[in-house]
Biopython code that builds the backbone (N, CA, C, O; Angstrom):
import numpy as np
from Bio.PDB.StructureBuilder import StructureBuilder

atoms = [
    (1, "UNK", "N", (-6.335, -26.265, -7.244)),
    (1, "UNK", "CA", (-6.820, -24.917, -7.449)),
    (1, "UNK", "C", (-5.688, -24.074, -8.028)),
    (1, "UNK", "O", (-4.547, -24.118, -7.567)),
    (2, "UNK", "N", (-6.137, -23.106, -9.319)),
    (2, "UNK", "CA", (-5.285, -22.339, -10.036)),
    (2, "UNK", "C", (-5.312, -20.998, -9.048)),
    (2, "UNK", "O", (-6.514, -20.767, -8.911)),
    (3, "UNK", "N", (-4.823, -20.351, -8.557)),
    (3, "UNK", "CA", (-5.409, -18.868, -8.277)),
    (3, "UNK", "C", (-4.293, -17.883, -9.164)),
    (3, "UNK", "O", (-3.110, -18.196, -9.033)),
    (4, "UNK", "N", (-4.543, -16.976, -9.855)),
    (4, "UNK", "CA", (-3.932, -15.964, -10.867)),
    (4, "UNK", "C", (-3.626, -14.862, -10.026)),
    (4, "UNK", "O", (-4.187, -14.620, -8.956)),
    (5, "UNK", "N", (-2.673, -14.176, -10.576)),
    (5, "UNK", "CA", (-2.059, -12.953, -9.603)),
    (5, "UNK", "C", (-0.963, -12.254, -10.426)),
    (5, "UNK", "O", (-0.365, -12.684, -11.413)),
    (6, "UNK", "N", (-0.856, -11.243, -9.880)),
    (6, "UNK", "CA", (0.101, -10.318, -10.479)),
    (6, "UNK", "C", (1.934, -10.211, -10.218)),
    (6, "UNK", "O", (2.299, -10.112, -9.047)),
    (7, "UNK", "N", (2.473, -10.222, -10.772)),
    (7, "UNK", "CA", (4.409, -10.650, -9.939)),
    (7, "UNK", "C", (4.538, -9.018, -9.497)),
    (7, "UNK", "O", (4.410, -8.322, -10.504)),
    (8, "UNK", "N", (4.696, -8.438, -8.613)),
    (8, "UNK", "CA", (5.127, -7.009, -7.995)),
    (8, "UNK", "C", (6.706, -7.185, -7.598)),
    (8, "UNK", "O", (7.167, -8.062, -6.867)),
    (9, "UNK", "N", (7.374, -6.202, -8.216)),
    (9, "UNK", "CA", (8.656, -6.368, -7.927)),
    (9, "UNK", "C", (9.341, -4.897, -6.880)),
    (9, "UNK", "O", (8.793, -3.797, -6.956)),
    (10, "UNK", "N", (10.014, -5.028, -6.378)),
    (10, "UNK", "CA", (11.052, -3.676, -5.803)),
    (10, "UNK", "C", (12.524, -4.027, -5.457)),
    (10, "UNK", "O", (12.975, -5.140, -5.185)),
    (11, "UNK", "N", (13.292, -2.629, -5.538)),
    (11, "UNK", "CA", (14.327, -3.379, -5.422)),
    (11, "UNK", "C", (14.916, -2.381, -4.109)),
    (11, "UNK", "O", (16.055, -2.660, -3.737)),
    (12, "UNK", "N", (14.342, -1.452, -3.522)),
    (12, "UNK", "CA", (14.792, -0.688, -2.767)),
    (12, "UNK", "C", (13.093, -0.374, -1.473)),
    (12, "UNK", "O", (11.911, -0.369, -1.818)),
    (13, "UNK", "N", (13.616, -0.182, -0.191)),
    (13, "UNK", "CA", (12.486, -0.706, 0.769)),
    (13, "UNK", "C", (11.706, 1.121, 0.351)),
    (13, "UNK", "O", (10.666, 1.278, 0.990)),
    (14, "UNK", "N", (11.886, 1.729, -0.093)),
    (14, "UNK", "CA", (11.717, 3.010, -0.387)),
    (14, "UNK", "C", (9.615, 2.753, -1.689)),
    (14, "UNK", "O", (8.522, 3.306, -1.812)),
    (15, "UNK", "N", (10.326, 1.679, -2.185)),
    (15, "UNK", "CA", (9.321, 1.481, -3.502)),
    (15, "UNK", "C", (8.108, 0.778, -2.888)),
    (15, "UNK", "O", (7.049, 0.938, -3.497)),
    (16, "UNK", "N", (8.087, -0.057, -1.661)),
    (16, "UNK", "CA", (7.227, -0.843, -1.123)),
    (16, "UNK", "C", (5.879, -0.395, -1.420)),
    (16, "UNK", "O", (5.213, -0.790, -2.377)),
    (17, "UNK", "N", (5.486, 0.517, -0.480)),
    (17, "UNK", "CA", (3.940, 1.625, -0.667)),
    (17, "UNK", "C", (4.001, 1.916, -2.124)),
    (17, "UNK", "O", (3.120, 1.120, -2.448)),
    (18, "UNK", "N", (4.221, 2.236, -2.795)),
    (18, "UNK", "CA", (4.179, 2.689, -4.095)),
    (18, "UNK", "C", (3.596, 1.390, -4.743)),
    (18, "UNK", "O", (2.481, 1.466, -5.261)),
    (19, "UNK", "N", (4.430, -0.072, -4.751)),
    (19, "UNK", "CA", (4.239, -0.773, -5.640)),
    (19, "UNK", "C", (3.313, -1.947, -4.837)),
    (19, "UNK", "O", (2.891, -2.860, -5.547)),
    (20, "UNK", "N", (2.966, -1.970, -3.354)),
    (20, "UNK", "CA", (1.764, -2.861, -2.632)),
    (20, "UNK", "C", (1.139, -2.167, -2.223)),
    (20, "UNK", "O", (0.377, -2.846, -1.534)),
    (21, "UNK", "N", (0.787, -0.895, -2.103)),
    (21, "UNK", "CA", (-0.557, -0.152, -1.468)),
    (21, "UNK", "C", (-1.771, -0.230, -2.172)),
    (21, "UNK", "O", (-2.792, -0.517, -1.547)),
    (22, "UNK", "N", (-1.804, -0.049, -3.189)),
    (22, "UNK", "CA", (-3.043, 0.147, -3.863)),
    (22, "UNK", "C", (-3.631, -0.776, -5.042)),
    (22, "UNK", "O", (-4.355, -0.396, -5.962)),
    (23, "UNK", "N", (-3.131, -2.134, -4.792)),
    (23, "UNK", "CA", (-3.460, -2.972, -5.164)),
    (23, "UNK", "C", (-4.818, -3.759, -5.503)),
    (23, "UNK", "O", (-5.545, -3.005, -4.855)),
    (24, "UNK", "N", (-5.413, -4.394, -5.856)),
    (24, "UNK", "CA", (-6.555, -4.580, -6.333)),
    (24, "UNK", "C", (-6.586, -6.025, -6.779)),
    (24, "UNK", "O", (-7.631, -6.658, -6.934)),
    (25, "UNK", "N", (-5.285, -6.538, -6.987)),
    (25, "UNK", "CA", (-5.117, -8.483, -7.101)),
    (25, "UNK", "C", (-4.116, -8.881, -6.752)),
    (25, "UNK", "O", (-2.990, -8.626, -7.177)),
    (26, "UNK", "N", (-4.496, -9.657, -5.806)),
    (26, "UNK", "CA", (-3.285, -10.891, -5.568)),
    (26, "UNK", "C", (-1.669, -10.948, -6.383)),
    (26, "UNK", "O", (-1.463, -11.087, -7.588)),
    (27, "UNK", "N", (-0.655, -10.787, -5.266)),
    (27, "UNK", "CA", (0.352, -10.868, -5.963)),
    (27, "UNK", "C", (1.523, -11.697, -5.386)),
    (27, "UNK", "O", (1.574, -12.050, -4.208)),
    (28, "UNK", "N", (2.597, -12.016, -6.455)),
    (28, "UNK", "CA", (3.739, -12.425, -6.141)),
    (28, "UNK", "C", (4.591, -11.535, -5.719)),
    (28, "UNK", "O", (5.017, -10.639, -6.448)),
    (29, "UNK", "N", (4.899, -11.678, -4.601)),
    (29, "UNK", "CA", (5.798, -10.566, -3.699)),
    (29, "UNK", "C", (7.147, -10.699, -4.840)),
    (29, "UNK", "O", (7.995, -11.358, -4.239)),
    (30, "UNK", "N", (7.554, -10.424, -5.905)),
    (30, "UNK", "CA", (9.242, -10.487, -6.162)),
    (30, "UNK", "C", (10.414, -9.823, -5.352)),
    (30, "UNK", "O", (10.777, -8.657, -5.503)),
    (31, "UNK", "N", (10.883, -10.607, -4.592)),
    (31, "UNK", "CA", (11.876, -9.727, -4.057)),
    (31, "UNK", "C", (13.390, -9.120, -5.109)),
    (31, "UNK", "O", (13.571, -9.209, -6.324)),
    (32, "UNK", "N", (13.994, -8.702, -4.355)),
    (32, "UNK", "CA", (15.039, -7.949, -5.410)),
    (32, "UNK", "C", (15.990, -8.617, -6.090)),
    (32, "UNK", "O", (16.969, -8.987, -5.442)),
    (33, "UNK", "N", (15.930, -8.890, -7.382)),
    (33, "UNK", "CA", (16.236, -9.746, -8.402)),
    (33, "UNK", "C", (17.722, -10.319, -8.280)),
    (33, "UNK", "O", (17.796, -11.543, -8.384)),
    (34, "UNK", "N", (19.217, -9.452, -8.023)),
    (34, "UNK", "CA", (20.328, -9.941, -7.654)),
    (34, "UNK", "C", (20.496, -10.194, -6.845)),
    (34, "UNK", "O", (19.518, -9.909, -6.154)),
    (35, "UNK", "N", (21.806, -10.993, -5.860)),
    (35, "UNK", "CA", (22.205, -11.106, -4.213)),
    (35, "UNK", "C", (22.456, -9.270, -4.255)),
    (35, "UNK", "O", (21.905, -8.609, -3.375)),
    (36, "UNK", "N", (23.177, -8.668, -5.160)),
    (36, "UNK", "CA", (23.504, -7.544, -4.905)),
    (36, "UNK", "C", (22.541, -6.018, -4.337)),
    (36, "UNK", "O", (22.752, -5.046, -3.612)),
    (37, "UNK", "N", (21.492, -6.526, -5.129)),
    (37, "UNK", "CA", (20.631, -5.163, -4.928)),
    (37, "UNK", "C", (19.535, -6.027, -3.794)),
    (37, "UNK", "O", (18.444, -5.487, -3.615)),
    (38, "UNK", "N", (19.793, -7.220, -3.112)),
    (38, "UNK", "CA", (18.536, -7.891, -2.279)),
    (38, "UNK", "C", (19.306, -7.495, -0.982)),
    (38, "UNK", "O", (18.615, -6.927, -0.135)),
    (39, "UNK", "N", (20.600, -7.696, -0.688)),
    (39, "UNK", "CA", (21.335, -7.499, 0.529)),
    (39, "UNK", "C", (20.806, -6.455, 1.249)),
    (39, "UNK", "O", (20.254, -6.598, 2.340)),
    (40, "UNK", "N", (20.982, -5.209, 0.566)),
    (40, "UNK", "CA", (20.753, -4.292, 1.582)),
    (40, "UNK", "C", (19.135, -4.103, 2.271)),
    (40, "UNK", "O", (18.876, -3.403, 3.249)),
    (41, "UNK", "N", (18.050, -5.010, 1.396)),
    (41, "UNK", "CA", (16.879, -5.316, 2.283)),
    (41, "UNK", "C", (16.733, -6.733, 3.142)),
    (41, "UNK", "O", (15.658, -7.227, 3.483)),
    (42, "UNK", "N", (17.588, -7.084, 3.319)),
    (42, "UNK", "CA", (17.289, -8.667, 3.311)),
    (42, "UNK", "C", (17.224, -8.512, 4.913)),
    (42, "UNK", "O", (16.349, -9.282, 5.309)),
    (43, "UNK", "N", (17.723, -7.920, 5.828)),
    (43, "UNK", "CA", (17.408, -7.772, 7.169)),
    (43, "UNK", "C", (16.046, -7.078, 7.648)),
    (43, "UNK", "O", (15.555, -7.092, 8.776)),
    (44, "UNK", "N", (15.505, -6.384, 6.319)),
    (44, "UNK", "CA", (14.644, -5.524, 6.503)),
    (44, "UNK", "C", (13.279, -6.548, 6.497)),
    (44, "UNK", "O", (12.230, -6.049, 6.906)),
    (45, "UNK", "N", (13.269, -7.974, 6.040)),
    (45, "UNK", "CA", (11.908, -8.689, 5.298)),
    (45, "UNK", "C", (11.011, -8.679, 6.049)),
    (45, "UNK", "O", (9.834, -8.760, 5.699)),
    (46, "UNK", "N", (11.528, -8.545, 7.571)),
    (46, "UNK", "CA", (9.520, -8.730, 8.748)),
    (46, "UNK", "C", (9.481, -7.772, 8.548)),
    (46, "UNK", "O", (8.279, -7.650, 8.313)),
    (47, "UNK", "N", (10.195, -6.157, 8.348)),
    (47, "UNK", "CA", (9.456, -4.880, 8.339)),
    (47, "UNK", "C", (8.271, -4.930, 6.732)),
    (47, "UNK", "O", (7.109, -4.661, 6.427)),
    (48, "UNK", "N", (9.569, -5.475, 6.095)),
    (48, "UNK", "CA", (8.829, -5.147, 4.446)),
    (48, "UNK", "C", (7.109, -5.939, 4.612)),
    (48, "UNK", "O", (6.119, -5.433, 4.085)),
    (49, "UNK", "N", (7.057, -7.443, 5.573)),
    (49, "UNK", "CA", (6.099, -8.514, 4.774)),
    (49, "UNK", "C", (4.856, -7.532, 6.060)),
    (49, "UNK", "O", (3.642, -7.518, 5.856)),
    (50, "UNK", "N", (5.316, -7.029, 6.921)),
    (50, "UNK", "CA", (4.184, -6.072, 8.153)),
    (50, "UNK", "C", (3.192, -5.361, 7.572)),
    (50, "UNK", "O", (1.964, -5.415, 7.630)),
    (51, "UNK", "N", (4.837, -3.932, 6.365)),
    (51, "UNK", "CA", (3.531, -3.347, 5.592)),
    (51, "UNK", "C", (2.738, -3.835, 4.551)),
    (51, "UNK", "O", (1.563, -3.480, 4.465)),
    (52, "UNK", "N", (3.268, -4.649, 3.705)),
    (52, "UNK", "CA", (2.578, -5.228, 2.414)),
    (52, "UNK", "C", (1.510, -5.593, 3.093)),
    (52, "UNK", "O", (0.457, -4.993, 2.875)),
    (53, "UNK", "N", (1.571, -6.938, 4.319)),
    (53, "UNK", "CA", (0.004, -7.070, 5.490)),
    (53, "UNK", "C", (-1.076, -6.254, 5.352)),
    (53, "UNK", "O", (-2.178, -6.455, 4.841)),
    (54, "UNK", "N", (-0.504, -5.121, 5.987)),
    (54, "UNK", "CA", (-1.113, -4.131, 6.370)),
    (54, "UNK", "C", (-1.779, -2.829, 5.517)),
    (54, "UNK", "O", (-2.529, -1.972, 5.984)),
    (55, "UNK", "N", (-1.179, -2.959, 3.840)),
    (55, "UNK", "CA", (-1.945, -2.817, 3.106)),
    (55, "UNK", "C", (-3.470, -3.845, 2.397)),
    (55, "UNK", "O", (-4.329, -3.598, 1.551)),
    (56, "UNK", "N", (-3.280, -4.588, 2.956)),
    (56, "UNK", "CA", (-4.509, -5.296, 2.930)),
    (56, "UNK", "C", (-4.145, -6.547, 1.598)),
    (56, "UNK", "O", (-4.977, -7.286, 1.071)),
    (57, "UNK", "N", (-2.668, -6.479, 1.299)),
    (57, "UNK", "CA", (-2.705, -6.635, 0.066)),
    (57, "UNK", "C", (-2.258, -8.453, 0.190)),
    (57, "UNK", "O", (-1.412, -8.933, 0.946)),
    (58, "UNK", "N", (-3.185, -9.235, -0.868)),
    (58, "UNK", "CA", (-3.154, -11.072, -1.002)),
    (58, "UNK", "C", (-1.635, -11.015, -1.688)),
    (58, "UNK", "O", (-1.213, -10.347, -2.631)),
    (59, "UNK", "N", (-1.055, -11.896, -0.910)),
    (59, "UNK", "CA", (-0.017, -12.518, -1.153)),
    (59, "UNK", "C", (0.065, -13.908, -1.785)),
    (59, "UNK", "O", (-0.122, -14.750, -0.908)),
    (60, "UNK", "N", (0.232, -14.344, -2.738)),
    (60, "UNK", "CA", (0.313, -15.830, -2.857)),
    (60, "UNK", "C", (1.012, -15.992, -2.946)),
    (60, "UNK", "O", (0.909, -17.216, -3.032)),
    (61, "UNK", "N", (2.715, -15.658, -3.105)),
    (61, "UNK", "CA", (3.889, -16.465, -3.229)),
    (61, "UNK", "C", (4.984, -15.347, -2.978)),
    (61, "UNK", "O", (4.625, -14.170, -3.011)),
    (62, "UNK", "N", (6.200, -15.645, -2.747)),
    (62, "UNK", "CA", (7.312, -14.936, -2.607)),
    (62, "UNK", "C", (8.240, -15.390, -3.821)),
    (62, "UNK", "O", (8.187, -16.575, -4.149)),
    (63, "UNK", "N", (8.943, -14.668, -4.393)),
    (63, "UNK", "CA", (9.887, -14.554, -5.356)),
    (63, "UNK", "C", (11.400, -14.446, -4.987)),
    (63, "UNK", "O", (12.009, -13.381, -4.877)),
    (64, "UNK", "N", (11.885, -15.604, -4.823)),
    (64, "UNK", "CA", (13.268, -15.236, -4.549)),
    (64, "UNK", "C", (13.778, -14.705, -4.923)),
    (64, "UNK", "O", (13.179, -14.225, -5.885)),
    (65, "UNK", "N", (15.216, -14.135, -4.800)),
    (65, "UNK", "CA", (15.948, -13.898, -5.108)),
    (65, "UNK", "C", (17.002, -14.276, -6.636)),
    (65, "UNK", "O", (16.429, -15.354, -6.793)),
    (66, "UNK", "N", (17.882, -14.255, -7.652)),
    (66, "UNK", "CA", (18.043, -14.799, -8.326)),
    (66, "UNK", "C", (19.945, -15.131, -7.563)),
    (66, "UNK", "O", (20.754, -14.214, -7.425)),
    (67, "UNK", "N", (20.190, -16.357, -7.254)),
    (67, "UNK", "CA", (21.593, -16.753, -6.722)),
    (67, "UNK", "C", (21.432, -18.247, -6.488)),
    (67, "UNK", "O", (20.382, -18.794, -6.150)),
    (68, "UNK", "N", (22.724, -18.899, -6.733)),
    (68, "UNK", "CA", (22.442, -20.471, -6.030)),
    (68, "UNK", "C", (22.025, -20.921, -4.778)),
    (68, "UNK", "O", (22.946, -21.022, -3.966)),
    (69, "UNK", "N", (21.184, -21.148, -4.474)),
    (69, "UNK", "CA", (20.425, -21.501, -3.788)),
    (69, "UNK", "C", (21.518, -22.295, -2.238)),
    (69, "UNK", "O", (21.089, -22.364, -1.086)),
    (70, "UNK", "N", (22.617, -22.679, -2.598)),
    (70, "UNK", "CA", (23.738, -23.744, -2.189)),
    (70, "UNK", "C", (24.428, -22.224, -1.689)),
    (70, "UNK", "O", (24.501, -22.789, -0.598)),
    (71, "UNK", "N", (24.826, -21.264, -1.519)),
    (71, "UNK", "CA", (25.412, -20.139, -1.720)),
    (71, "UNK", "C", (25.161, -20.511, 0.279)),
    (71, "UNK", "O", (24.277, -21.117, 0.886)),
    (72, "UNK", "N", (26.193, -19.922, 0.655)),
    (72, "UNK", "CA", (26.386, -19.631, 2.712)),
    (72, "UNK", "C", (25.688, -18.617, 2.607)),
    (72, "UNK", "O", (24.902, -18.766, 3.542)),
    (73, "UNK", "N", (25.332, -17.345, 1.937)),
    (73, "UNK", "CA", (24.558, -16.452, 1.970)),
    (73, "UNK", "C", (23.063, -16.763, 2.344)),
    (73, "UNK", "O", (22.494, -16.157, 3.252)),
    (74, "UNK", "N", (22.333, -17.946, 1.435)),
    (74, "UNK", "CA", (21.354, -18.392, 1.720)),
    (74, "UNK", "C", (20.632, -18.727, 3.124)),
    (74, "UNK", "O", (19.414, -18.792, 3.293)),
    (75, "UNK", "N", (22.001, -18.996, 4.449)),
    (75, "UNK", "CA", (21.425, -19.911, 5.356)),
    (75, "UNK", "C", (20.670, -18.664, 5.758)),
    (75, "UNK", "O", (20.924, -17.488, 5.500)),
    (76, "UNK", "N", (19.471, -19.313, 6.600)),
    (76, "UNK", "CA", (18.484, -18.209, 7.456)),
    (76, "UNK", "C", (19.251, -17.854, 8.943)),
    (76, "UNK", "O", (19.593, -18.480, 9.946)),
    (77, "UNK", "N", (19.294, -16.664, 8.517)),
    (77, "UNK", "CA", (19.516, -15.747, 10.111)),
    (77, "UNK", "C", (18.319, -15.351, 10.782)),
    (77, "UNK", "O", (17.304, -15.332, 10.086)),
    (78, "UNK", "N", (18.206, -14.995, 12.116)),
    (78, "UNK", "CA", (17.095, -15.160, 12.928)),
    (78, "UNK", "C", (15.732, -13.580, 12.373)),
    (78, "UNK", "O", (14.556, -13.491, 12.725)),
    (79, "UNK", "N", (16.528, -12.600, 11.458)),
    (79, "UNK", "CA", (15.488, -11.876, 10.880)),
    (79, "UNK", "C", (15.246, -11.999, 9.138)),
    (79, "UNK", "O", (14.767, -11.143, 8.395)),
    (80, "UNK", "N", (15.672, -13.143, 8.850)),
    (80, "UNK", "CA", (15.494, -13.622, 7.720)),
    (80, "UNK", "C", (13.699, -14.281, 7.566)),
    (80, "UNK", "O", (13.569, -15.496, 7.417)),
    (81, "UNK", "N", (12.732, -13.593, 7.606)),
    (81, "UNK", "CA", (11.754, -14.495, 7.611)),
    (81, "UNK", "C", (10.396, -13.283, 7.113)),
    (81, "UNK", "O", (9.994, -12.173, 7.461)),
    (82, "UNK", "N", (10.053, -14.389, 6.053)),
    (82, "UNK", "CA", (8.548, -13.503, 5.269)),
    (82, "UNK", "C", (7.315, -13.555, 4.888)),
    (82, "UNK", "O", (6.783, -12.566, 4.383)),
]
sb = StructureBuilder()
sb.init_structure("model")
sb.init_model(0)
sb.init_chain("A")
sb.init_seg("    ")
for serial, (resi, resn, name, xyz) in enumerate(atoms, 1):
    if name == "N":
        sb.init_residue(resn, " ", resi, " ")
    sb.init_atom(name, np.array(xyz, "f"), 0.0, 1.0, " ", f" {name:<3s}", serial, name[0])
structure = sb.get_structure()
């Protein structure tokens, strides 16, 4: 199964409602494109993935981050999760 969807991006937890509230198709959550501008949400991701929920809005995929994947930054800390 293909399912089609839209890529929604933010790079600050400020843009969330703005860019998943009022949605109307399925999207790729993009999270914030550098390690640099993702850090300062990256503790924030159960608050961020609660409201996107709770706008009612279909999720089909998450968008990492853009960094090597191999990076110590990567390992999951216990509020790392989306």
């Amino acid at each position: 199964m293909i399912r089609f969807g839209i890529r929604q991006s933010f790079d600050r937890i400020e843009q969330v409602e703005e860019r998943y509230a009022n949605l109307n198709a399925p999207v790729e959550v993009a999270l914030p494109y550098y390690w640099d501008i993702y850090e300062p949400v990256r503790r924030h991701l159960a608050e961020i993935a609660e409201k996107i929920k709770s706008y009612g809005t279909t999720v089909l995929s998450i968008h990492a981050v853009q960094a090597p994947i191999t990076d110590e930054k990567f390992k999951k800390g216990e509020n790392d999760q989306f």
